[in-house]
Phi, psi and omega in degrees: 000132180232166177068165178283158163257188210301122187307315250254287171273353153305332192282334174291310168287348174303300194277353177270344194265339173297319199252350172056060164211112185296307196315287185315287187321322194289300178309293199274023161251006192059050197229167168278159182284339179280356179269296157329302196272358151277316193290301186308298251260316165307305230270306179320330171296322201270007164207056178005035177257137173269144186280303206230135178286124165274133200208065149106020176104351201257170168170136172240128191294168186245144176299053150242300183292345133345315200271281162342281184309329186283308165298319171317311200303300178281350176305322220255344122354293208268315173338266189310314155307344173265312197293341188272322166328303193287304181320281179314345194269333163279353141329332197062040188232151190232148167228115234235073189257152164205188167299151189298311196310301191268010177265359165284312179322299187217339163290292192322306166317315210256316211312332181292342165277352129353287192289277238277310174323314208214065169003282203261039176259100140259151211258168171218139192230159175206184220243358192265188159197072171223127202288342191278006171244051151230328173282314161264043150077003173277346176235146181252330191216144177238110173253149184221163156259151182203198169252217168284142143318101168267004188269118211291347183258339188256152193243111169249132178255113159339066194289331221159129181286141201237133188241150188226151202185151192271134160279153171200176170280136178342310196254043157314062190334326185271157131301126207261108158218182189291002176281337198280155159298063188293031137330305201291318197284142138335067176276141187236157183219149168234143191316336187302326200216064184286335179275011208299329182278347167303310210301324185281287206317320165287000166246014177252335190080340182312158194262160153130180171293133162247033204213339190284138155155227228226128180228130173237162194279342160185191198260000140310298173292001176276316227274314195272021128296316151347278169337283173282047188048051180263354159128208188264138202217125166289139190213141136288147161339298194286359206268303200296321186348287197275352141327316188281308173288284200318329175071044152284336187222182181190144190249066220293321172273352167099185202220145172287105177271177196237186182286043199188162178200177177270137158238175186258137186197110172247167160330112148314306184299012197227335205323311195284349171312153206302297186288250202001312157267352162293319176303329167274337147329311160313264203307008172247355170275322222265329133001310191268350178245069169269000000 
């Protein structure tokens, strides 16, 4: 014996073994009872076991059919869960994760001109950064800061070298420059990114405790303690842009690039979809005009 049997009849025995009824299988599939009681009797033929014990008008499953009824149940479970899956994605709709810091940051400001670009595109947006739920299709676009993409299934686009840097408010009283202890300074941190003042300091050479200060749960909030002069807050480049024109926030030694960058990151099998590339496409211009 090789192969599936016949679909038509898994779907009959799924619903008969749901309701431990024929009749009742037959109403929710709108079929005869006797279209039921064919379909079983093949199946029971193409793997020569009997599914269900008959008795006095009655049935009841067989420890096969049991067996049976559970796998159909989650087969056809996941079946409908991918088609409905598939269905929204012609539908036009994306679902869009990154770290919370740039999507407040910096996606959220900008998605409405998107939206104006591409109506009938809706965005859904979350909060991970984890690439196996873009392999199992619960995430569509991942921007991550990473290092290179080594993942031979995932298709990564290069948005930005990610440059980093310390910020603070205009009236920020001390003086900064790459001379300083920063021992002496407020330094603010965010837990997401505790190694961030390390990571500049070693490519910058700059001194001091970098571990000392202020810690906050994430790096929006760090940036807007910064603002209201609570001291120095490590940043990407890209977070600040409009903090930085407006002079709500100021970069007194300028930003560092790093071993790392941002990216775009999709489904190979999926890269070339109509929406996915109009979306990198948005987003890599509105990158270049950082």
């Amino acid at each position: 014996m090789a192969g599936l049997p016949p679909l038509r009849a898994l779907r009959y025995f799924q619903q008969a073994a749901l309701h431990n009824s024929f009749s009742l299988a037959a109403q929710s599939l709108n079929v005869t009872h006797s279209a039921i009681s064919h379909q079983i009797k093949q199946l029971e033929e193409w793997l020569g076991k009997p599914l269900f014990i008959r008795a006095n008008g009655r049935v009841q499953l067989t420890a096969d059919g049991e067996r049976l009824k559970v796998t159909c149940t989650r087969a056809f479970s996941d079946i409908e869960t991918t088609c409905e899956k598939i269905s929204l994605r012609h539908n036009s709709s994306l679902t869009v994760s990154s770290a919370p810091s740039f999507l407040s940051q910096w996606l959220i400001p900008r998605i409405s001109d998107f939206s104006q670009l591409h109506p009938t595109i809706t965005l859904n947006f979350q909060t991970h950064m984890d690439v196996d739920k873009v392999r199992g299709d619960q995430t569509d676009i991942l921007i991550l800061s990473h290092e290179q993409s080594s993942h031979e299934d995932i298709a990564a686009t290069l948005i930005t070298v990610d440059y980093i840097g310390p910020v603070c408010s205009a009236n920020f009283a001390q003086p900064v420059s790459y001379d300083t202890d920063f021992t002496t300074l407020p330094l603010l941190h965010a837990d997401t990114k505790r190694h961030a003042w390390a990571e500049w300091a070693e490519k910058t050479g700059a001194r001091g405790d970098f571990w000392a200060g202020r810690y906050f749960d994430n790096l929006t909030l760090g940036i807007q303690a910064a603002r209201n002069g609570l001291g120095l807050m490590i940043t990407p480049q890209i977070l600040v842009k409009k903090e930085l024109e407006e002079g709500t926030l100021v970069a007194p030694v300028g930003f560092a690039a790093m071993d790392r960058a941002t990216w775009m990151m999709v489904k190979q099998t999926r890269k070339d979809e109509q929406e996915i590339a109009l979306f990198r496409q948005w987003l890599l211009a509105e990158a270049a005009g950082e």
